[in-house]
C-alpha positions as CSV (number, residue, x, y, z in Angstrom):
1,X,-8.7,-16.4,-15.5
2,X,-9.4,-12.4,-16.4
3,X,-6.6,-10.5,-16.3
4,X,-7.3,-8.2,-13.1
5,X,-8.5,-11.5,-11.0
6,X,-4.7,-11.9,-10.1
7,X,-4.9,-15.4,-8.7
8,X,-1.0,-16.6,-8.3
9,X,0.6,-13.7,-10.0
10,X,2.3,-10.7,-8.6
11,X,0.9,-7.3,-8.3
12,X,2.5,-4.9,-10.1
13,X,2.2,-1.4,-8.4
14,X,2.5,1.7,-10.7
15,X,1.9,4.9,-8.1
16,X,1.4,5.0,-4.3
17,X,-0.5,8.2,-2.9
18,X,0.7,10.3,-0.7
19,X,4.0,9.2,-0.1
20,X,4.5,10.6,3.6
21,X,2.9,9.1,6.7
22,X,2.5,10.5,10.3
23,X,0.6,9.4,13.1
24,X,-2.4,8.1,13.4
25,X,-5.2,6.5,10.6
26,X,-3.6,7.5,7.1
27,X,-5.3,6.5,4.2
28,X,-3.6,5.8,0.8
29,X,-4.7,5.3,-2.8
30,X,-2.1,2.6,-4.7
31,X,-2.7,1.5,-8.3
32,X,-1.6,-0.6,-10.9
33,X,-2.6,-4.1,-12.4
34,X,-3.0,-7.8,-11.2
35,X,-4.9,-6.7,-7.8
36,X,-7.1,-9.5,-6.3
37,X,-9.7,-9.6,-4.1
38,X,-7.7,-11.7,-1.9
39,X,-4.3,-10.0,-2.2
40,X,-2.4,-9.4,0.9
41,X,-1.0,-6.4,2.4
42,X,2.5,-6.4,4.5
43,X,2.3,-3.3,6.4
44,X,5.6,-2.9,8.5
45,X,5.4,-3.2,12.4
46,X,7.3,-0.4,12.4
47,X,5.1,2.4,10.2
48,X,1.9,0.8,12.0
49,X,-0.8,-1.3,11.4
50,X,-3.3,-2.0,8.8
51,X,-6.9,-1.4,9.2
52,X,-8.7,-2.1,5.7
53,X,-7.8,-3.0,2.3
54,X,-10.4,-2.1,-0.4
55,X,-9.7,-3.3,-3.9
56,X,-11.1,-2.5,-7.0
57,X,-11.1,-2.5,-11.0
58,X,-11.5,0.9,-12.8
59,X,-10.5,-0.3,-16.0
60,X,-10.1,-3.4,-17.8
61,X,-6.6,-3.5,-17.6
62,X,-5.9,-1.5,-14.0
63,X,-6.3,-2.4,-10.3
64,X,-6.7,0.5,-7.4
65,X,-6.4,-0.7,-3.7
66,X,-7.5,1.8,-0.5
67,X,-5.8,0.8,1.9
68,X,-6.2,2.4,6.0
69,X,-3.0,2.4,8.5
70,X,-2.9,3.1,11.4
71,X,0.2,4.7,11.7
72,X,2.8,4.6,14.9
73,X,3.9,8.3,16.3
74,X,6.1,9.3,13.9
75,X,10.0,8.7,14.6
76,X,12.2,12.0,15.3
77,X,13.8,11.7,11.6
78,X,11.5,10.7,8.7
79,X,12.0,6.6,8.3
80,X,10.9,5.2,4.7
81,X,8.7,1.5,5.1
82,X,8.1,-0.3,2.3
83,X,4.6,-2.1,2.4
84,X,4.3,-5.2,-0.1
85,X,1.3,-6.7,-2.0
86,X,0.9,-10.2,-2.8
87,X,-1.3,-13.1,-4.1
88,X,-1.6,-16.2,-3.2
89,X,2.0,-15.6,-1.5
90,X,3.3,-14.5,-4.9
91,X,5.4,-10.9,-5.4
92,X,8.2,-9.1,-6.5
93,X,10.2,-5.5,-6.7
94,X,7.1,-4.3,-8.4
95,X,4.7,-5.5,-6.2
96,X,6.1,-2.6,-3.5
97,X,5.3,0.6,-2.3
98,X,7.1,2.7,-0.2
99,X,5.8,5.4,2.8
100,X,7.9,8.1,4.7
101,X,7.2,8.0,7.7
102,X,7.9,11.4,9.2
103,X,6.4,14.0,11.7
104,X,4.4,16.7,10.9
105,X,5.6,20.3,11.9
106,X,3.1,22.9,11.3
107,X,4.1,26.4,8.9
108,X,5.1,29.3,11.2
């Protein structure tokens, strides 16, 4: 088995990006290793729902997933969700990202 074709082992997740969610379709860049094809994506019910998952191998060694939410209105005080990858059912603390979900107030 190659390295990046994950099969039964967690993902590890080294950044997340951006951090902050609000309403509607977000989109969000998360990298790090062990990504398959296959791995799932545990969006909470509570930040939204997930739309696509896109993953793909820049490097030899590193994995980059795209993934599309649709995000709920955001709650009145920013609420942090943490989304979870997996393969073949396998993860762990690294194999977590985590969103704030938060509304937007425009600059006066």
């Amino acid at each position: 088995m190659a390295y990046n074709s994950g099969g039964n082992q967690s993902p590890f997740v080294s950044t997340i990006a951006p951090t902050t969610a609000t309403g509607g379709n977000a989109t969000f860049t998360i990298d790090g290793s062990m990504f398959s094809p296959s791995m799932t994506v545990d969006v909470p019910a509570g930040l939204g729902s997930l739309v696509s998952v896109s993953v793909t191998q820049p490097t030899a060694t590193t994995s980059r997933a795209v993934i599309v939410i649709n995000a709920n209105a955001p709650p009145s005080t920013a609420t942090p969700y943490t989304i979870t990858l997996s393969n073949g059912g396998e993860s762990g603390s690294n194999s977590e990202a985590t969103i704030t979900h938060l509304d937007w107030t425009p600059a006066e």
